[in-house]
C-alpha positions as CSV (number, residue, x, y, z in Angstrom):
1,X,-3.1,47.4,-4.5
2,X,-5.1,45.8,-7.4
3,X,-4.4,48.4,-9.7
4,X,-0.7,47.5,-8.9
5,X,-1.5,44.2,-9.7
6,X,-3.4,44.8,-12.6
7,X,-0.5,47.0,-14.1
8,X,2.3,44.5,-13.0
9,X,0.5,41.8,-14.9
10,X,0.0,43.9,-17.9
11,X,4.2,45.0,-17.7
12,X,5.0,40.7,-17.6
13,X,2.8,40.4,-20.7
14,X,4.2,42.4,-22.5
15,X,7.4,41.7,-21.5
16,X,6.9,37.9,-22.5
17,X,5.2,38.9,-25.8
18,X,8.5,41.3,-26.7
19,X,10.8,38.4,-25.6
20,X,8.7,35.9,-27.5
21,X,8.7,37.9,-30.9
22,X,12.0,37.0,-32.2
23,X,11.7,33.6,-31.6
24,X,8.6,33.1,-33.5
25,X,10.2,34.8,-36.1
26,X,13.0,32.1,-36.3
27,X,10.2,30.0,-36.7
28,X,8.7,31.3,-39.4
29,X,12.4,31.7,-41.2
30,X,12.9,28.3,-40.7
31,X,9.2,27.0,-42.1
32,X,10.2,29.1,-45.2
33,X,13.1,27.3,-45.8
34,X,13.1,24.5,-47.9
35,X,13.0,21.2,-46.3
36,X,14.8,17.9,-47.1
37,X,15.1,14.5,-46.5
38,X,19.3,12.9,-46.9
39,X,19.2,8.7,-46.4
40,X,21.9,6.9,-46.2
41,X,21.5,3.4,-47.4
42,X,23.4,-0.1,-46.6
43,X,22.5,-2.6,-49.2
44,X,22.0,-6.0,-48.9
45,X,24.8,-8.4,-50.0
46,X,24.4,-9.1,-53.8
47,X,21.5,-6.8,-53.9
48,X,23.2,-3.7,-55.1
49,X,21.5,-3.9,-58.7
50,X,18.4,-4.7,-57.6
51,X,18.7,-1.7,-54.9
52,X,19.1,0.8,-58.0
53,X,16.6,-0.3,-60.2
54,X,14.1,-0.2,-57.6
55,X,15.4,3.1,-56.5
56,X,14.8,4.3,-60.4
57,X,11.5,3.4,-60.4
58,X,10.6,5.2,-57.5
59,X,12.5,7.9,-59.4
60,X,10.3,7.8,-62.2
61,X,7.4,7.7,-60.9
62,X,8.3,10.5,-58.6
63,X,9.1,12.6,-61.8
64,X,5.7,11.4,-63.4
65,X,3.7,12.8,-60.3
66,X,5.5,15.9,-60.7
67,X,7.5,15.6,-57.4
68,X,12.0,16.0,-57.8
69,X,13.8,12.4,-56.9
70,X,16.2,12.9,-54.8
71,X,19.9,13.0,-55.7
72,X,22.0,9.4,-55.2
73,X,25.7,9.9,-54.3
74,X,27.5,6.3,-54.7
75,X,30.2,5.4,-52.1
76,X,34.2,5.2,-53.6
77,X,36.2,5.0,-50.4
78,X,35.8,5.5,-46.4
79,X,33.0,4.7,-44.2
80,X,30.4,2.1,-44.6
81,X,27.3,3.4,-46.4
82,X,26.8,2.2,-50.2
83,X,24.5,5.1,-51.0
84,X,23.7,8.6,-50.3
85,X,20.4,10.5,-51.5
86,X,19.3,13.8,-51.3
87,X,16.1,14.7,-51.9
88,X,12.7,16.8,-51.0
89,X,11.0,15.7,-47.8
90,X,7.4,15.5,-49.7
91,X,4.0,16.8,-48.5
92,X,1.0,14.5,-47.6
93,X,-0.4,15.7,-50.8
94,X,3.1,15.1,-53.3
95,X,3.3,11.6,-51.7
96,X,-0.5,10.6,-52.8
97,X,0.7,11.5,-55.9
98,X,3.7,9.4,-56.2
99,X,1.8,6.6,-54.5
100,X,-0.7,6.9,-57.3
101,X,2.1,6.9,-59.8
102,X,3.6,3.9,-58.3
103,X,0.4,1.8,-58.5
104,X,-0.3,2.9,-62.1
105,X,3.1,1.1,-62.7
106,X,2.0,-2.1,-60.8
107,X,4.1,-1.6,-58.3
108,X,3.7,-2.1,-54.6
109,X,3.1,1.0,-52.1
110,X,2.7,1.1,-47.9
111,X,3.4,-1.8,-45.5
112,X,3.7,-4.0,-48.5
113,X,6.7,-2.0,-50.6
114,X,8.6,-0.9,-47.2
115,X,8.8,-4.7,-47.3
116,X,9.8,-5.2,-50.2
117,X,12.4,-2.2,-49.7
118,X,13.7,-3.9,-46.6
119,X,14.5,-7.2,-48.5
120,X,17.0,-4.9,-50.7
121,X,18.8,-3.2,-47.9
122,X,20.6,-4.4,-44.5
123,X,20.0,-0.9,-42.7
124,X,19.0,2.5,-43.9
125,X,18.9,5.7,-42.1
126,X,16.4,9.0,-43.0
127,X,17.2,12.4,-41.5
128,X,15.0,15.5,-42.4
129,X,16.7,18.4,-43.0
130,X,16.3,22.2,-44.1
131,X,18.0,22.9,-46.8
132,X,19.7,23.6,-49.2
133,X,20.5,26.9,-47.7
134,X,23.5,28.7,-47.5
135,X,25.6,30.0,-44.0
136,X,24.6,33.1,-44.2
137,X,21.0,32.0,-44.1
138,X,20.9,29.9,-41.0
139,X,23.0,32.6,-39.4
140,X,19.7,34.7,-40.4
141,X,18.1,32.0,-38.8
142,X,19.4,32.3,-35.8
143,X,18.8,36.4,-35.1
């Protein structure tokens, strides 16, 4: 009977590694796909200037430490968002480097600019995101 045993456990591990191997391969597909970060922003009332120069000099310093700024998409008609970016969701690493950017320009970073951030907007949302990718890749994806 334990040689049984022994054979039945071996036939369930297996069977549970073969199962398991496509999904950790949709893993890995998905890690190799570029990730993002889209933000929808609702600005103050009378802050919508100050709102976009901020946002360019987070822009510019961004592009000084090397990192893309997002893409900003400015609201014309339906729903209730003002603004609309589009960017990379950064590494530990590629935010140090903006961070570092941002003080060189004597400008505020942590706690103290997510402050300073909140006094421009009334409500702001962040979702992280792969992409860009096409259908065809997330269908991919998905085998």
């Amino acid at each position: 009977m334990t040689g049984w045993f022994r054979r039945g456990s071996l036939l369930v591990l297996f069977l549970a590694l073969i199962v398991s191997a496509p999904s950790a391969a949709r893993g890995q597909a998905a890690a190799q796909q570029p990730h993002g970060l889209i933000t929808i922003y609702r600005v103050a009332p009378g802050k919508h200037l100050d709102f976009l120069k901020w946002m360019a000099e987070n822009d510019a310093a961004a592009k000084e430490a090397g990192v893309p700024a997002g893409q900003f998409y400015a609201h014309t008609d339906g729903d209730s968002w003002d603004y609309l970016s589009v960017g990379p969701a950064l590494t530990p690493e590629q935010q140090a480097k903006v961070d570092e950017a941002t003080k060189k320009r004597g400008r505020k970073t942590g706690f103290a600019a997510s402050l300073e951030f909140r006094s421009l907007v009334s409500s702001h949302t962040d979702t992280f995101v792969v992409g860009p990718v096409s259908a065809a890749d997330l269908v991919a994806s998905a085998k």
